[in-house]
C-alpha positions as a printed Julia matrix, in Angstrom:
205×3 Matrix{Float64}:
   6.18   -0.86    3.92
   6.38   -4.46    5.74
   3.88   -4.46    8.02
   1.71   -7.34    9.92
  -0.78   -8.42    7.64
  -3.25  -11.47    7.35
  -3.01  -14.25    5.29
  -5.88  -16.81    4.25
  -5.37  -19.96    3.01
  -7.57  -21.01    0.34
  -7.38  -24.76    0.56
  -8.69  -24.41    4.24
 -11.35  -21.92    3.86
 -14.62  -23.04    3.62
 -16.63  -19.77    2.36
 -18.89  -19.51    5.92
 -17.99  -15.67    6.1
 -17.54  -15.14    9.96
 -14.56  -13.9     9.25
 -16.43  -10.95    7.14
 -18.88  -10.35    9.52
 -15.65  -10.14   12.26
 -13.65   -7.24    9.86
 -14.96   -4.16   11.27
 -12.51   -2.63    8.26
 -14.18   -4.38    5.81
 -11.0    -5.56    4.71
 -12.29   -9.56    3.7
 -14.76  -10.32    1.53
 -16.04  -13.22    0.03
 -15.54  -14.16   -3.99
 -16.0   -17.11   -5.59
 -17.04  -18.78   -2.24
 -13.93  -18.0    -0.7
 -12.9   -15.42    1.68
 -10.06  -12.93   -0.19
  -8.14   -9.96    1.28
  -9.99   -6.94   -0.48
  -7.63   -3.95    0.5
  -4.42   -4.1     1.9
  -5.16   -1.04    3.62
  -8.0    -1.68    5.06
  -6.38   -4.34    7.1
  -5.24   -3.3    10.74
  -3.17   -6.2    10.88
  -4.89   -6.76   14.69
  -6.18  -10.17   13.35
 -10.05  -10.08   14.97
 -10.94  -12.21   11.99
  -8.56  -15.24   13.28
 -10.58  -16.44   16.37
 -13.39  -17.17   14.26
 -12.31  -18.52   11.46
 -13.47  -22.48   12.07
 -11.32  -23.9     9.88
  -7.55  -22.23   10.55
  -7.64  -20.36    7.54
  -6.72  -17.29    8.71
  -2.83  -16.46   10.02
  -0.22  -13.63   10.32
   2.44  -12.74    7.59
   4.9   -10.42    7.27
   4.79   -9.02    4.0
   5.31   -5.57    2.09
   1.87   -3.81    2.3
  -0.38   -0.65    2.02
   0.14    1.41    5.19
  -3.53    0.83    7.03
  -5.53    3.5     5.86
  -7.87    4.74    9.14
  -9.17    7.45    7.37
 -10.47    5.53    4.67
 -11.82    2.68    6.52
 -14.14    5.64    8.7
 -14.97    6.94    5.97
 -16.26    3.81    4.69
 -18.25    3.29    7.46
 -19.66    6.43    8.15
 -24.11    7.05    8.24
 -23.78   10.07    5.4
 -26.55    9.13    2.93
 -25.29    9.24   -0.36
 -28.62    9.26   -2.23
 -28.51   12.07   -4.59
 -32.33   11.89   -6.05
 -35.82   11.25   -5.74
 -37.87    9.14   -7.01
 -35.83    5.87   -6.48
 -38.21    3.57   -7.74
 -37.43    2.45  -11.5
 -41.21    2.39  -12.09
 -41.46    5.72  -10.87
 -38.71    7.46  -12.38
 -38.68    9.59  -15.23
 -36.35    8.27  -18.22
 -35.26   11.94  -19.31
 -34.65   13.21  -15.97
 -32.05   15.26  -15.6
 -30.35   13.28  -12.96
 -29.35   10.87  -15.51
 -27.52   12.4   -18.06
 -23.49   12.09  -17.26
 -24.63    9.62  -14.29
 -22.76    6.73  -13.29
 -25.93    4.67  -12.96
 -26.75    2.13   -9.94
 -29.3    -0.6   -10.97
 -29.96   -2.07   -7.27
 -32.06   -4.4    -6.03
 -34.18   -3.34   -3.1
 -32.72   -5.46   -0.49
 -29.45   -4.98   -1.29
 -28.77   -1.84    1.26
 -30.23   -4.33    4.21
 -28.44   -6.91    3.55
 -25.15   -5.09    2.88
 -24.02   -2.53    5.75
 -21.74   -0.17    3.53
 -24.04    0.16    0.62
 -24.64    4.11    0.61
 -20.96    4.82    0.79
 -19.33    1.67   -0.83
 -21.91    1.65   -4.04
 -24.23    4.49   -3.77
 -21.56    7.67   -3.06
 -21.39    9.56   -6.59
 -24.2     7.31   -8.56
 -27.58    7.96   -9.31
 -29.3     5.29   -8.02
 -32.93    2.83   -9.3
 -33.86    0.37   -6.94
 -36.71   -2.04   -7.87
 -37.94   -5.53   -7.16
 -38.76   -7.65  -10.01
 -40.7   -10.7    -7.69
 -42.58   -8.09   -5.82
 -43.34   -5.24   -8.48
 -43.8    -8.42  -10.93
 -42.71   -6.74  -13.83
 -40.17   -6.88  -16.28
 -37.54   -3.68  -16.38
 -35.81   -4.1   -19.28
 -38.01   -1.55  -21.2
 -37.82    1.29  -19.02
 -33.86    0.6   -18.12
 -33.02    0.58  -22.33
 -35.04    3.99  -22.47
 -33.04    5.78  -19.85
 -29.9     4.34  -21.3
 -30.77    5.67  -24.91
 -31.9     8.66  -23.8
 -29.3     9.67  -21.5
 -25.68    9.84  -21.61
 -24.89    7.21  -18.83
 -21.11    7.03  -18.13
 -21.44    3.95  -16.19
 -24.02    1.07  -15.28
 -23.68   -1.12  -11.72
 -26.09   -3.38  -10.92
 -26.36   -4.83   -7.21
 -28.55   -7.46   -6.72
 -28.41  -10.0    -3.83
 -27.65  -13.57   -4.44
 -31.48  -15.06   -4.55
 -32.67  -16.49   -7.85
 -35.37  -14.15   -8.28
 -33.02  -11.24   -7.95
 -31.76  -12.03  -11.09
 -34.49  -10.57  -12.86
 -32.8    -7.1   -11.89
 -29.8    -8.2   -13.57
 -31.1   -10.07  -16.47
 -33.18   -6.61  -17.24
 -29.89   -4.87  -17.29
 -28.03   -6.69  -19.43
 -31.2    -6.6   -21.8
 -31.01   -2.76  -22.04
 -27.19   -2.55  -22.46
 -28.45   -4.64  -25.24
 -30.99   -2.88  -26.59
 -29.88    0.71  -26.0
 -27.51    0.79  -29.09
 -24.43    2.0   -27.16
 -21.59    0.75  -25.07
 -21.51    1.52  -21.38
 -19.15    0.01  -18.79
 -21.29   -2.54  -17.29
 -20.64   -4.92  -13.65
 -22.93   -6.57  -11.67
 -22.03   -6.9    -7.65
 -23.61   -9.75   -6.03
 -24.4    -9.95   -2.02
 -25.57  -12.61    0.18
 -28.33  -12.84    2.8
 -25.78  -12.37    5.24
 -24.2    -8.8     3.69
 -21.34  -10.38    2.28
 -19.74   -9.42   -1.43
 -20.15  -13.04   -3.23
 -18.86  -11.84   -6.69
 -18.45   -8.98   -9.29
 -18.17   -9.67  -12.91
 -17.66   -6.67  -15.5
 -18.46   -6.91  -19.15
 -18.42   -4.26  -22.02
């Protein structure tokens, strides 16, 4: 249908997310440093992003689009906690637990669910989910991570990690037991920043 919809103009936008943090849809997101129109339908078309946008990035257009989805966007923002095991910890978990095998595995950093409000039902709902810390638990993953991989049969592998340097240890330990595991596993890496914005994905294998 044509619909109201907003528009942002890349040349103008300069990647301070307020307009984010103003979606209560959770409709914008940031990629690439640059605010992007995620969903269609999660955008009610009532604009609350434009007054704060510094810049003037954000307008009106009429345009054919997804019908806003209100159901959706609740259900994206609903409290359900969608953590399906226990232990969480990767140092704690058991490699041939049966949680694992057929998971879609989530590798996340442990800030990651602070920083970003909709973690549980954006990244969490229908994974089995690791969280760890490699600064704090000062330890490298990559070991453990290869032998659940090899010993399970994981249908999936996210990894969410926030956009600090020393969260790429999380990541870096990942991608070393995709390596090392001897199979090939859908693989992307979701990156957030201090301020619970979506600053990239990448997917590889």
């Amino acid at each position: 249908m044509v619909r109201q919809i907003i528009k942002i103009d890349d040349s103008k936008c300069n990647g301070c997310g307020l307009c984010v943090s103003a979606c209560n849809e959770g409709a914008i997101g940031l990629v690439d440093g640059k605010a992007r129109l995620l969903r269609d339908d999660y955008c009610d078309g009532l604009g609350n992003c434009l007054p704060v946008c510094p810049t003037g990035a954000i307008s009106f257009e009429e345009r054919e689009a997804a019908d806003f989805d209100e159901a959706a966007v609740k259900a994206r923002t609903d409290n359900t906690s969608h953590l399906n095991q226990w232990p969480v910890q990767i140092k704690l978990v058991p490699p041939n637990a049966p949680y694992f095998n057929g998971a879609s595995l989530l590798i996340a950093a442990d800030c990651a669910a602070y920083a970003y409000g909709n973690f549980h039902s954006d990244y969490m709902k229908g994974k089995t989910t690791i969280i760890g810390c490699p600064k704090l638990d000062n330890t490298d993953y990559s070991e453990k991570l290869t032998q659940i991989l090899r010993e399970n049969n994981i249908a999936s592998v996210t990894v969410g990690r926030m956009e600090v340097p020393c969260c790429g240890g999380i990541e870096i330990a990942a991608k070393t037991a995709l390596r090392d595991c001897g199979k090939k596993i859908p693989f992307q890496v979701t990156v957030f920043t201090t301020d619970g914005s979506i600053l990239g994905e990448s997917q590889c294998c």
